[in-house]
N, C-alpha and C positions, 0 to 999 in steps of 0.2 A: 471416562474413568478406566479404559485399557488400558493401565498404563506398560504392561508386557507387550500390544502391540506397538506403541509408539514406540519402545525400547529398541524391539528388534527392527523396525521399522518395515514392516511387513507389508504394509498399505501406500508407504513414503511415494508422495505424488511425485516430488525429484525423481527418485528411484526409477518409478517405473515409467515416466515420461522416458529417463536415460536410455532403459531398456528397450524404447520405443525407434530411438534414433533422432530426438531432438536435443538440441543445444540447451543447456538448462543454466538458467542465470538467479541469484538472488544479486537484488542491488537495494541498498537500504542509508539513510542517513542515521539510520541509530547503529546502538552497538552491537558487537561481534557475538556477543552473549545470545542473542536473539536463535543466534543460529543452532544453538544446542540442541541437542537428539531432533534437529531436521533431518540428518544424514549429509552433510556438507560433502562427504567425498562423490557424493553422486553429481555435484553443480558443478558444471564446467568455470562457470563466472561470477567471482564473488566481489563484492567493494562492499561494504561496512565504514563506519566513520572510524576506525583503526586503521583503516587503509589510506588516509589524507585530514584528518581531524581539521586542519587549517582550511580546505578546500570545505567542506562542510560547515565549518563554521563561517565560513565567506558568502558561500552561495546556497546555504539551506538547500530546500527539498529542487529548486534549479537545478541545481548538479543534477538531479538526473535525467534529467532532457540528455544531458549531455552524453552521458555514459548510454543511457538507451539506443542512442544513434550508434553507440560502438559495436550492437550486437550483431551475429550475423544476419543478413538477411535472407540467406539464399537455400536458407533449408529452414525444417518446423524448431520450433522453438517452445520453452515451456520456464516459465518464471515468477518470481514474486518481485512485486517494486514495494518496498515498504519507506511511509515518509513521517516526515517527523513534524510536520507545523502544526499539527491538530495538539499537541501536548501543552502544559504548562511551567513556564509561564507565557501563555500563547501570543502575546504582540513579538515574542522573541522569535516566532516561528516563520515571520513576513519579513518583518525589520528591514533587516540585511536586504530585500531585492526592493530595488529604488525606482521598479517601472510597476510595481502593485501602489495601489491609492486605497487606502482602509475606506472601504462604505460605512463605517461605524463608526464613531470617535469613543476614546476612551477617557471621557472626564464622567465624572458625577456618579452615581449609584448605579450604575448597568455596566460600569467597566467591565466584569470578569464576563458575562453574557457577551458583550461588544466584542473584546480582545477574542475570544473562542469565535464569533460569529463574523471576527474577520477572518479567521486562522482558515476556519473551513470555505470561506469564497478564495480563497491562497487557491488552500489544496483544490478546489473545483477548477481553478484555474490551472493549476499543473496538469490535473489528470487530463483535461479536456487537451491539452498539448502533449501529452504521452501519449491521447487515444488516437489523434489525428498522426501523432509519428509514424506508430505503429499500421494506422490505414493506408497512409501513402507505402511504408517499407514493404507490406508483405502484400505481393499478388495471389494469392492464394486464400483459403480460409483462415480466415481470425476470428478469436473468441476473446474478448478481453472482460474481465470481471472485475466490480471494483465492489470492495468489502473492507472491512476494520476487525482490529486484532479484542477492540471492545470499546463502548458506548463511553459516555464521559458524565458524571454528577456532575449539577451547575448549583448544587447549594438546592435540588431537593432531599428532604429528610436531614438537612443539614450539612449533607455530605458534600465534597468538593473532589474530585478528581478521577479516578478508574482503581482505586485498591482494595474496594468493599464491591463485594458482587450482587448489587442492587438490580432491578428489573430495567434502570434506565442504562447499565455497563451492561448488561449479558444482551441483550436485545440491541443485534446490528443491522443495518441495511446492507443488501446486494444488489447491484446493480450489474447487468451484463448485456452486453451490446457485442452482436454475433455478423459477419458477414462470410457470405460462403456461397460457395460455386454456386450459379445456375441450375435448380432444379435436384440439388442435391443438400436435404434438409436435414439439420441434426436433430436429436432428438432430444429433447433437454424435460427436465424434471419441473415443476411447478411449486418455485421457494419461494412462498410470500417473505418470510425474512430468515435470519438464522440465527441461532443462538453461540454466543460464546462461554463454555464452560473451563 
């Protein structure tokens, strides 16, 4: 609820990653809007689906395998990957790439469950190809975190999608998987989960 800090952006993780000396990249299959009072001018590399709408609509949350290999490698880096197959209408979110096989079928009474519960073996399959990118690229310490923007209704309380801020949208998982020098340990916080407000 600061919203004077987020304004000035006094805290902006771009920001002060920039300030740091790393390459800062947002790459995202949604849109450009996303990026309001981030502080854009602090990210070196930006791609949005404004930036190729056709390429995005061809190769969904794939394209970014792609683009991720373009970043640099050769110094520290700090960025957001944000993907779009976990949304609805979610079979729209795999579709397009023809070497995923849905573990679910979407006939009968469980479709909207099915379709979301392939969306998200998609995206486990991306990220697990973005984590291993990332591990072979960088010789050095890497931290890579995987977290969501918010939780999704599946039709409890009636509800259906992420626009009411229910206990099942505010309530997201993080996940982070760290490797770093020999004998030189970070120091990291203990977040059973995080909430999105």
């Amino acid at each position: 609820g600061n919203e004077e800090e987020l304004q000035h952006r006094v805290g902006n993780l771009f920001r002060q990653a920039k300030r740091a000396g790393y390459h800062t990249f947002w790459l995202s299959t949604q849109e450009s809007k996303l990026l309001n009072d981030l502080g854009p001018e602090a990210i070196d590399t930006i791609f949005t689906k404004a930036n190729d709408p056709i390429a995005v609509q061809e190769q969904g949350d794939r394209l970014l395998l792609s683009l991720a290999r373009m970043l640099p490698n050769d110094r520290p880096t700090f960025g957001v990957i944000n993907m779009r197959a976990a949304h609805a209408p979610y079979e729209n979110g795999y579709r397009q790439d023809v070497s995923f096989i849905p573990p679910w079928t979407l006939n009968g009474e469980g479709k909207l469950g099915n379709s979301y519960d392939n969306a998200l073996a998609y995206t486990d399959r991306i990220i697990t190809s973005l984590m291993r990118l990332q591990e072979s690229s960088f010789a050095g310490n890497l931290a890579f975190v995987v977290t969501a923007d918010h939780g999704e209704a599946l039709g409890e309380l009636g509800l259906v999608g992420h626009n009411i801020l229910t206990p099942e949208v505010a309530s997201i998982p993080a996940l982070l998987k760290v490797k770093w020098q020999k004998g030189v340990a970070p120091r990291l916080p203990d977040v059973p989960y995080l909430t999105h407000s």
